[in-house]
SEVO-534649 format. One line per 8 residues: their letters; for each residue z, y, x of N, C-alpha, C. Coordinates in pm, 1 decimal, m for minus. Each point is the difference from the previous one (the first is absolute). Example, Ala and Ser with C-alpha at 12.3 -4.5 7.8 and 13.67 -1.06 7.14 Angstrom:
REM residues 2
as) 780.0/m569.0/1319.0/0.0/119.0/m89.0/0.0/120.0/90.0; m72.0/105.0/m35.0/6.0/119.0/82.0/73.0/109.0/m77.0
END
This chain:
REM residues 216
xxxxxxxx) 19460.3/14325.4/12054.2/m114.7/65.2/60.4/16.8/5.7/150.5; m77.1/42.4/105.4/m6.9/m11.4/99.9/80.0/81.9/34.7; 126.2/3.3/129.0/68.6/138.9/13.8/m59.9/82.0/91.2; m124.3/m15.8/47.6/m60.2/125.2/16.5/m29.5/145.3/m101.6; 14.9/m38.3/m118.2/m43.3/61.6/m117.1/89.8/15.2/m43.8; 169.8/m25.9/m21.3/94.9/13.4/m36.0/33.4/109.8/m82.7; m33.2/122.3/159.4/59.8/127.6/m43.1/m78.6/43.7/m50.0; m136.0/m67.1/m53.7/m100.8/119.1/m7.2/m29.7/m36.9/m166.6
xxxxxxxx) 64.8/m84.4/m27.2/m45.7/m50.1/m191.9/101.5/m160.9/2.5; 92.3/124.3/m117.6/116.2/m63.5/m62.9/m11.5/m60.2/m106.1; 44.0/m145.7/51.1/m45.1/m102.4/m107.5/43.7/17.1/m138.2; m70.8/m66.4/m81.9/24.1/57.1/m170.1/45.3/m135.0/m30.5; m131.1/m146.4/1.0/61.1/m73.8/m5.6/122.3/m128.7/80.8; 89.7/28.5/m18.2/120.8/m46.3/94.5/13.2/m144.1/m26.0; m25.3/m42.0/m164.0/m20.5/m151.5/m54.4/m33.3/m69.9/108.4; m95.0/0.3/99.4/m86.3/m123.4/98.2/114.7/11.1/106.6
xxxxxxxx) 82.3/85.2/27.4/117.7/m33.8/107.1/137.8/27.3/m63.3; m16.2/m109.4/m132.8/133.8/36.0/m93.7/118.5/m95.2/81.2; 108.7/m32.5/19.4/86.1/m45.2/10.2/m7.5/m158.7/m61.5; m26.8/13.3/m122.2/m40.4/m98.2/m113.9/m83.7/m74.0/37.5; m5.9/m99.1/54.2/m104.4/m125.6/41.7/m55.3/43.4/m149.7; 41.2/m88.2/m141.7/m79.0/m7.0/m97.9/m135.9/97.7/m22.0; 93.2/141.2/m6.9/m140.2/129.5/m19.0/m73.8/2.7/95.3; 48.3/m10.2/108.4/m114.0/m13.7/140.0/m89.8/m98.9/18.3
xxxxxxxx) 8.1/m121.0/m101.2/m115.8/m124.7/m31.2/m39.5/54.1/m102.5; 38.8/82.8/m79.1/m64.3/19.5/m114.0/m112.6/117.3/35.4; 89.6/123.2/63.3/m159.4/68.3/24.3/m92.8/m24.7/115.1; 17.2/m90.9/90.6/m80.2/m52.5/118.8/m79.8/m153.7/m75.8; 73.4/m39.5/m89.9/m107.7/m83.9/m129.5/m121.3/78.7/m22.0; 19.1/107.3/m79.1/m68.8/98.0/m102.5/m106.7/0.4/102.3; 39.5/55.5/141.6/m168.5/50.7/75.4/m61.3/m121.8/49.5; 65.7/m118.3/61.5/m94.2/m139.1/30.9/m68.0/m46.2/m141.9
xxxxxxxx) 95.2/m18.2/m111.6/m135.6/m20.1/m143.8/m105.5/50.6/1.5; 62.8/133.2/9.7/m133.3/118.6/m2.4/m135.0/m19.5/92.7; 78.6/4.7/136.6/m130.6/m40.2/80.8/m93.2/m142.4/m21.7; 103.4/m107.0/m43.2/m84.2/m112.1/m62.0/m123.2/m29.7/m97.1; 44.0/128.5/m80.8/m54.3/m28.0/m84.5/m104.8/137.5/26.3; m44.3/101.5/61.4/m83.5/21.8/74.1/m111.7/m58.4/84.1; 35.8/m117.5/16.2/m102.7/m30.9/88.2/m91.4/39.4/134.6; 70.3/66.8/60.5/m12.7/99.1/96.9/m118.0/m68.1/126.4
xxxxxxxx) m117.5/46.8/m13.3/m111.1/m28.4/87.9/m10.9/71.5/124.3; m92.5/m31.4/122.6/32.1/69.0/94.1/m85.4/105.5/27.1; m92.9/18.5/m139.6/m78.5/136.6/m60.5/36.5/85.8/m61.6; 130.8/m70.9/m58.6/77.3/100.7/m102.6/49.4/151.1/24.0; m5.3/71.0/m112.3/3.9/146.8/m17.4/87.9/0.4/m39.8; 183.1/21.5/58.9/75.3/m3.8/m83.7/91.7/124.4/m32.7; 37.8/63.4/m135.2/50.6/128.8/m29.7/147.2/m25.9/m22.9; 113.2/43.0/50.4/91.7/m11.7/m70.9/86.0/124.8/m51.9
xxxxxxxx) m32.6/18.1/m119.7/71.1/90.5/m96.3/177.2/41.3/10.0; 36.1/126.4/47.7/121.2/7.9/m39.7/90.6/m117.1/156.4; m70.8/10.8/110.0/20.6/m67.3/122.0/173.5/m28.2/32.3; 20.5/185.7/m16.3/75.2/28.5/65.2/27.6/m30.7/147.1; 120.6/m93.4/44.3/19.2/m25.1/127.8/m52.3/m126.0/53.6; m120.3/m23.2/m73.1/m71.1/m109.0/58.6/49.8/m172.1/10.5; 83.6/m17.0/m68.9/32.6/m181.5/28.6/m113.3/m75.8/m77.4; m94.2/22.0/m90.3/m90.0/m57.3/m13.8/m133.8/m24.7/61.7
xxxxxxxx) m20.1/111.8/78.9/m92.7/48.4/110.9/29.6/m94.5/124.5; 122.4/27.7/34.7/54.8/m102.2/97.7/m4.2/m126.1/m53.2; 18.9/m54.1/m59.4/m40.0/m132.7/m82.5/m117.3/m24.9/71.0; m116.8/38.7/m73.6/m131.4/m64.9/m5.1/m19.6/11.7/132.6; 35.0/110.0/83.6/m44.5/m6.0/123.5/30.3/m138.4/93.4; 111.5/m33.6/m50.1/26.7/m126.1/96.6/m46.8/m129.2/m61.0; m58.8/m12.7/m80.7/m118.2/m66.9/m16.0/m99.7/m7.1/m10.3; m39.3/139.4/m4.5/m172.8/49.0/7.3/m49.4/108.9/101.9
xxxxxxxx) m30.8/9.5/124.6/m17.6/130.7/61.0/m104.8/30.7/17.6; m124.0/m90.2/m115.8/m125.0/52.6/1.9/m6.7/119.2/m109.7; 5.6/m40.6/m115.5/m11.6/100.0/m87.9/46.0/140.0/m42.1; m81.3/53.0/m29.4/59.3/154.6/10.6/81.0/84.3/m99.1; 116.7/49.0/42.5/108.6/m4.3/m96.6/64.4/170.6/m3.5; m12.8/40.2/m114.5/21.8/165.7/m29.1/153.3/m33.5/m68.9; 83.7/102.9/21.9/116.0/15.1/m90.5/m3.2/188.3/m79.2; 30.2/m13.3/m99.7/10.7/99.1/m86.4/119.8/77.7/m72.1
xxxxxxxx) 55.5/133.6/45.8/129.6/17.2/m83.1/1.8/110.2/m28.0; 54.0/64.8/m106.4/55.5/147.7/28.4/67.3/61.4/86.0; 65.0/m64.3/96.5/112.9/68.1/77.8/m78.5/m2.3/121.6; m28.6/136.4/45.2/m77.7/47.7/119.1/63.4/m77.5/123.6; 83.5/m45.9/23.5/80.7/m71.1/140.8/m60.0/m152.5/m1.8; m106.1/m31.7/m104.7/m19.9/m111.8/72.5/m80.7/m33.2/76.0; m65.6/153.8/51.8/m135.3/m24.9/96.8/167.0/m11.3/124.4; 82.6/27.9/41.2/61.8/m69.5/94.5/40.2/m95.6/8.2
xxxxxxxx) m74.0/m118.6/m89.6/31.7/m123.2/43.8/m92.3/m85.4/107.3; 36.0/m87.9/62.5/m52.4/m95.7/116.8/m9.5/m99.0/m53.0; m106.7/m44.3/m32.7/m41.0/m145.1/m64.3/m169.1/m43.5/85.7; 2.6/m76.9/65.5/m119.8/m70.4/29.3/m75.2/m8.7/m65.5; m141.8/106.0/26.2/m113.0/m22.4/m70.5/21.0/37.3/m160.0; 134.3/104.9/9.2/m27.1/35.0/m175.1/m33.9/142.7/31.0; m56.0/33.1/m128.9/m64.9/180.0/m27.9/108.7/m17.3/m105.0; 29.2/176.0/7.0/120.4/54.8/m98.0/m63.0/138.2/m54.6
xxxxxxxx) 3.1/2.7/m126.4/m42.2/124.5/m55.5/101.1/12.1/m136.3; 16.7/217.1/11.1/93.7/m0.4/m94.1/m86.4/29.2/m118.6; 50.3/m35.3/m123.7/m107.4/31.8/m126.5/65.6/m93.4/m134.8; m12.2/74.2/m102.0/37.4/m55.2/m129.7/m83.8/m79.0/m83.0; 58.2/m117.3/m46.1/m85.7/m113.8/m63.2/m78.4/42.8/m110.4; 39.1/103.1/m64.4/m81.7/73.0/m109.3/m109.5/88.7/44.3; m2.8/m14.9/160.1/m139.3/58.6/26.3/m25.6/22.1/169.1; m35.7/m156.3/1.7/24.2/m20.0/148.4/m130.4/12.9/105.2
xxxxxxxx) 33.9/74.3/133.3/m104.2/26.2/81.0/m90.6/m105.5/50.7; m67.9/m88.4/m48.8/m87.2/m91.6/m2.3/m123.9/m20.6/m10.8; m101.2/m36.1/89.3/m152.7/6.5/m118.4/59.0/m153.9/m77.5; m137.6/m23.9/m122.2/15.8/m85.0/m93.0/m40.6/m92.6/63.2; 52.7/m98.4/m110.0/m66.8/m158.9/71.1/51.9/m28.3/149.5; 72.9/77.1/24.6/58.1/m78.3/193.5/49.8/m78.2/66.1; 153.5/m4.4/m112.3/62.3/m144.6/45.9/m13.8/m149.6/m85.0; 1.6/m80.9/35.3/m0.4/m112.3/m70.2/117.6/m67.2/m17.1
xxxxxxxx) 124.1/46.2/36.9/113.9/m30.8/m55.3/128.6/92.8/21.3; 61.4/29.6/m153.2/31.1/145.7/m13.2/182.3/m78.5/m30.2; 122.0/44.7/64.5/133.2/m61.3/m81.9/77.8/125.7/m48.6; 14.4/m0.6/m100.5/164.6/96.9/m34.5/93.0/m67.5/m45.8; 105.8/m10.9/112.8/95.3/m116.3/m38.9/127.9/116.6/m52.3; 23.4/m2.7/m104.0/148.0/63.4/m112.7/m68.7/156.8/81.2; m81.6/80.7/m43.7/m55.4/75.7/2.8/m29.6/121.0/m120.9; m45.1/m88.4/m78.8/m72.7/55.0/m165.1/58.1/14.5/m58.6
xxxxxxxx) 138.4/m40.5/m43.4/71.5/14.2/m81.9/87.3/112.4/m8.4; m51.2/62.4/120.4/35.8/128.8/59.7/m91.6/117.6/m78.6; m54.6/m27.0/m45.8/m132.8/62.2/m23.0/m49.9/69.1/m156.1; 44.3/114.9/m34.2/m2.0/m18.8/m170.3/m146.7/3.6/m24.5; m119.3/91.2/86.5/m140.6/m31.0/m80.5/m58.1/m57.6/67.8; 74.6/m147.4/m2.4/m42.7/m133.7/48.9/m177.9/1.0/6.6; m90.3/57.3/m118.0/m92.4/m36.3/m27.3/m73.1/20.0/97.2; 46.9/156.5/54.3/m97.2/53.4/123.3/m16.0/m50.0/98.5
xxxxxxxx) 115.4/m67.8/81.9/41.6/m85.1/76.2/m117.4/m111.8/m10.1; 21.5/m62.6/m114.3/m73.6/m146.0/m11.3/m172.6/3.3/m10.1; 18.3/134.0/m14.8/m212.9/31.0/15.3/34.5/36.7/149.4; 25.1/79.9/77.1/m21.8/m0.5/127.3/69.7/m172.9/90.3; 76.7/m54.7/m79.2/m4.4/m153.2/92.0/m158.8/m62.7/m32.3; m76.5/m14.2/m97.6/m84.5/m16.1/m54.9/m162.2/30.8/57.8; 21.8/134.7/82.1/m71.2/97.9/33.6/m12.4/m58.3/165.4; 93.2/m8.7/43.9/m2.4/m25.9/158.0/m4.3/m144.6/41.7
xxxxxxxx) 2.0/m99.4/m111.8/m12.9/m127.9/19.7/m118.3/m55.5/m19.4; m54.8/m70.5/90.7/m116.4/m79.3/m10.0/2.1/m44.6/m109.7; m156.4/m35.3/m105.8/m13.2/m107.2/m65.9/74.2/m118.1/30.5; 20.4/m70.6/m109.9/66.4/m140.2/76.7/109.8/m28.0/76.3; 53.6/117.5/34.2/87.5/39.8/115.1/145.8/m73.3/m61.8; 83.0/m11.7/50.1/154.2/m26.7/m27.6/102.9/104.6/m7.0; 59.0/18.1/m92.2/148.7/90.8/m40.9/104.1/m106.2/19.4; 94.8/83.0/46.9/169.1/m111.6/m9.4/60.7/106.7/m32.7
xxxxxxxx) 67.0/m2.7/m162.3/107.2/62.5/m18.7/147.7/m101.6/m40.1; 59.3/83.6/18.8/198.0/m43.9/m1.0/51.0/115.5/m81.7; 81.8/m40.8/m36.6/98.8/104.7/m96.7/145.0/m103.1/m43.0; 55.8/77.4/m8.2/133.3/m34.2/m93.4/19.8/m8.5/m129.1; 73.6/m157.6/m77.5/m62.3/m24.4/m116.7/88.2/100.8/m57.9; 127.6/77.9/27.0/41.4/73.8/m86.0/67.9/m81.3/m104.1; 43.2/m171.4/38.6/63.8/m29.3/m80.8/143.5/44.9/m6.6; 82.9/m50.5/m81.0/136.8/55.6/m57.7/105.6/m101.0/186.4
xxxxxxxx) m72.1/m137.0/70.4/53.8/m2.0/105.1/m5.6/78.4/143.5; m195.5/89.9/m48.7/m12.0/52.7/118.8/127.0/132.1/m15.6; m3.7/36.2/m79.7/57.3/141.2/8.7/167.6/21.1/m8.1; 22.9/m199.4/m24.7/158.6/m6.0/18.3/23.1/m62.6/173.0; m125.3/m23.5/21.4/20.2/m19.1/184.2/m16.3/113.8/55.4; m53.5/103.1/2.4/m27.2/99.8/4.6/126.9/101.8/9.0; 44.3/m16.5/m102.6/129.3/106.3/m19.2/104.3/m83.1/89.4; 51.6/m115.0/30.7/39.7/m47.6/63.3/m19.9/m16.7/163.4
xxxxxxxx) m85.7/29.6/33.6/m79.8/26.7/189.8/58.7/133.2/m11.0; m110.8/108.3/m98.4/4.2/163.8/44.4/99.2/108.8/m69.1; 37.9/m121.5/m139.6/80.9/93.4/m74.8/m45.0/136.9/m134.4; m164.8/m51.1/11.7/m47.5/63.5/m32.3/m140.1/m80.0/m109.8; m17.3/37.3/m152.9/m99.7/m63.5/m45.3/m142.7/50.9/65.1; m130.3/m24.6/m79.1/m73.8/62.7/7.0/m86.0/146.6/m64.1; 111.7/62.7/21.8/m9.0/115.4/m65.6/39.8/105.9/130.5; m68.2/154.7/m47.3/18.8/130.0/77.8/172.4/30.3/23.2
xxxxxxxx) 78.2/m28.7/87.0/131.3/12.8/21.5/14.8/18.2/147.6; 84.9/91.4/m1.4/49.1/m16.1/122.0/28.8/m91.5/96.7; 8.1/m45.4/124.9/13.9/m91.0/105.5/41.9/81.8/141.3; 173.1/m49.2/16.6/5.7/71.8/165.1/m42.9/m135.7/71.2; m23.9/m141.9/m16.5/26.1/m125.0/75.4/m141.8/41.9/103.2; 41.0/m112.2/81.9/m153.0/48.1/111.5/m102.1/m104.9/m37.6; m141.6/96.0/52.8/m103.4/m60.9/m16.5/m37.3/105.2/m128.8; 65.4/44.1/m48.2/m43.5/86.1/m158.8/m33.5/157.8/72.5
xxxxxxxx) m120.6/60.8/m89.5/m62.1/139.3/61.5/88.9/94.6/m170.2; 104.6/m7.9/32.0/88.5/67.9/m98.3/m36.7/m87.2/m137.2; m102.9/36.4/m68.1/37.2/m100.1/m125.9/m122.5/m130.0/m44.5; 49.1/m58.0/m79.4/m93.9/m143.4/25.4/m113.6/58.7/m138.8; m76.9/m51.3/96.9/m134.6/7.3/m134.8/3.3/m68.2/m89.1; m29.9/102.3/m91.3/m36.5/m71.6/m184.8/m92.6/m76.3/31.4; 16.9/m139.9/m106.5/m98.4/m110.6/m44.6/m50.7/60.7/m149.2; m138.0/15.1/37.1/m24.3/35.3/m118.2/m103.4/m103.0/m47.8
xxxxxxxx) 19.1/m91.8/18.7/m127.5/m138.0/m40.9/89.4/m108.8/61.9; m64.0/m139.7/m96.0/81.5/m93.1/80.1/m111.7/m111.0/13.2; 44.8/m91.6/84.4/m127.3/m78.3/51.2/m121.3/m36.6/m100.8; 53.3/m38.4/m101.7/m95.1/m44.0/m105.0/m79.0/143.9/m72.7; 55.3/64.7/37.4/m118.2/135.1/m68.6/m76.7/42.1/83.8; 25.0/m21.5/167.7/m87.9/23.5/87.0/m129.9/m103.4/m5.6; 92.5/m85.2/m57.0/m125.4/m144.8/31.7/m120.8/36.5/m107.8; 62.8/18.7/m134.8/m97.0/32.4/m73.3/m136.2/74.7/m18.9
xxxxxxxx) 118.9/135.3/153.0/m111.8/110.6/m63.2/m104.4/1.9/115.1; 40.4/m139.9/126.3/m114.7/m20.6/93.8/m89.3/m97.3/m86.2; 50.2/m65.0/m82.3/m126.0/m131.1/m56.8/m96.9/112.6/m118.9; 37.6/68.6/m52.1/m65.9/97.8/m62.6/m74.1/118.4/75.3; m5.0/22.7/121.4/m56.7/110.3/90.2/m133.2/m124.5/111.2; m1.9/m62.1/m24.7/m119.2/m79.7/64.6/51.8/m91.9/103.0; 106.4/m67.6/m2.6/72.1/m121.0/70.4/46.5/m140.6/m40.7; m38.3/m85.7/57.5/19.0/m112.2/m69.6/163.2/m57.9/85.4
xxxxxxxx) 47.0/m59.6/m78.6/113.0/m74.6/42.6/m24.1/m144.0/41.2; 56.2/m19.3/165.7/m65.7/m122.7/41.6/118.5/m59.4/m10.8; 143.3/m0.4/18.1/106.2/m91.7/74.0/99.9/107.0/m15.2; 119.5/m32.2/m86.6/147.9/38.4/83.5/91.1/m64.6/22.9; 98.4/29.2/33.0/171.3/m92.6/52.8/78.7/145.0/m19.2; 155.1/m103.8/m52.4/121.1/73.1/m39.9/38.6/m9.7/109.7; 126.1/92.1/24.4/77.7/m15.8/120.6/110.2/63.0/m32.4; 180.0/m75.5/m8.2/m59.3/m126.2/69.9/0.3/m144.2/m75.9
xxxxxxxx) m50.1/m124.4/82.4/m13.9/m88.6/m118.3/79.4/m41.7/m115.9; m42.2/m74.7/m83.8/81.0/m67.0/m142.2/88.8/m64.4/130.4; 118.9/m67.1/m92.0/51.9/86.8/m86.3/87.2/122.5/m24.1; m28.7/70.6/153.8/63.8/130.8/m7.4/m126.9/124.1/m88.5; 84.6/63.9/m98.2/m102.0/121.6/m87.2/m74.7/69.8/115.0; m108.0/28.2/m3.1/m101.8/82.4/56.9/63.3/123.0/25.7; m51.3/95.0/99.0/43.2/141.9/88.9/m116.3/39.9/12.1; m99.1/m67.1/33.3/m139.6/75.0/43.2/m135.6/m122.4/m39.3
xxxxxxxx) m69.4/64.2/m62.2/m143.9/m40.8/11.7/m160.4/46.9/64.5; m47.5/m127.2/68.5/m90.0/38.6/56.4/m109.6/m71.6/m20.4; m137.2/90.4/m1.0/m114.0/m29.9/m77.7/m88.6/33.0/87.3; m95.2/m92.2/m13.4/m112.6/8.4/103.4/m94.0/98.6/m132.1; m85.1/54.8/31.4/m135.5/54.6/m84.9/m134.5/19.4/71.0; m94.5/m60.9/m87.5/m147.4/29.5/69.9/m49.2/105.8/m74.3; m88.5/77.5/78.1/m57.5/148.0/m52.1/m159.5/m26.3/m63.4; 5.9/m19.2/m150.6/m149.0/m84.9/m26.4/m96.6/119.8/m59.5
END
């Protein structure tokens, strides 16, 4: 993040300046897919869910500095972030300060799975997205390699446990859904599935999937 902002919001995710070339292509992969497969216009309304410290925000910006770009989190410190031409508002995905129909392209990248009444969540993504509009979600497949890479980086599965390592806000959040139940319960709530990609490729086992969705 920028070290103007340093002292003012302590990074959570540390992965994008890991030590580890590998994880550091892997999660700086995850947000260029993402934006790809967005399609990002220079009309675009773009929301990003669960922001935090902004490296996806910063993304699009340096390829798009027309379109207008909101970030979204629970953690009140991220209206002190400095991002060109982004709006920051704090508010929960299960019932977010939005009128309807606003943005036309909404991302929660490993977000939802955070989330146990996912459902509410997925009517207010639903709610604030244009007809027609574009969703990009990501999640973790929760396979038996993610969670043995996993314990191997943090030491820790995906489960409620303790964590002193840095970058952790004392303990790591429960997964309570895994990619494929999120997917489901957006194609059943009024979303069509346009396009995804594993990451990372065959023939290494999948860590994360990401899915484009249109709002029909």
């Amino acid at each position: 993040m920028d070290n103007n902002n340093a002292d003012e919001f302590v990074e959570h995710m540390l992965v994008y300046d890991s030590k580890s070339k590998l994880i550091r292509n892997l999660f700086w992969n995850r947000i260029f897919t993402s934006i790809k497969f967005a399609e990002i216009k220079n009309n675009s309304i773009v929301l990003d869910i669960g922001c935090n410290t902004g490296h996806l925000l910063k993304s699009i910006r340096k390829i798009n500095t027309n379109c207008e770009c909101w970030g979204m989190d629970i953690e009140p410190k991220i209206t002190t972030l400095k991002i060109d031409k982004c709006n920051f508002q704090v508010g929960d995905t299960r019932k977010m300060p939005f009128a309807e129909n606003y943005f036309t392209i909404i991302f929660a990248l490993d977000i939802l799975e955070h989330i146990k009444d996912i459902e509410k969540a997925i009517k207010e993504i639903y709610r604030v997205l244009k007809p027609g509009g574009t969703f990009i979600l990501c999640g973790p497949t929760e396979s038996w390699f993610y969670k043995f890479c996993r314990f191997l980086h943090f030491g820790v599965y995906s489960k409620n446990v303790k964590c002193d390592k840095p970058g952790f806000r004392g303990e790591i959040d429960y997964h309570f859904h895994t990619i494929d139940e999120i997917q489901r319960k957006f194609e059943k709530n009024g979303f069509k599935k346009i396009k995804q990609k594993s990451l990372p490729t065959f023939p290494i086992p999948s860590l994360f999937r990401i899915t484009r969705f249109q709002k029909i």
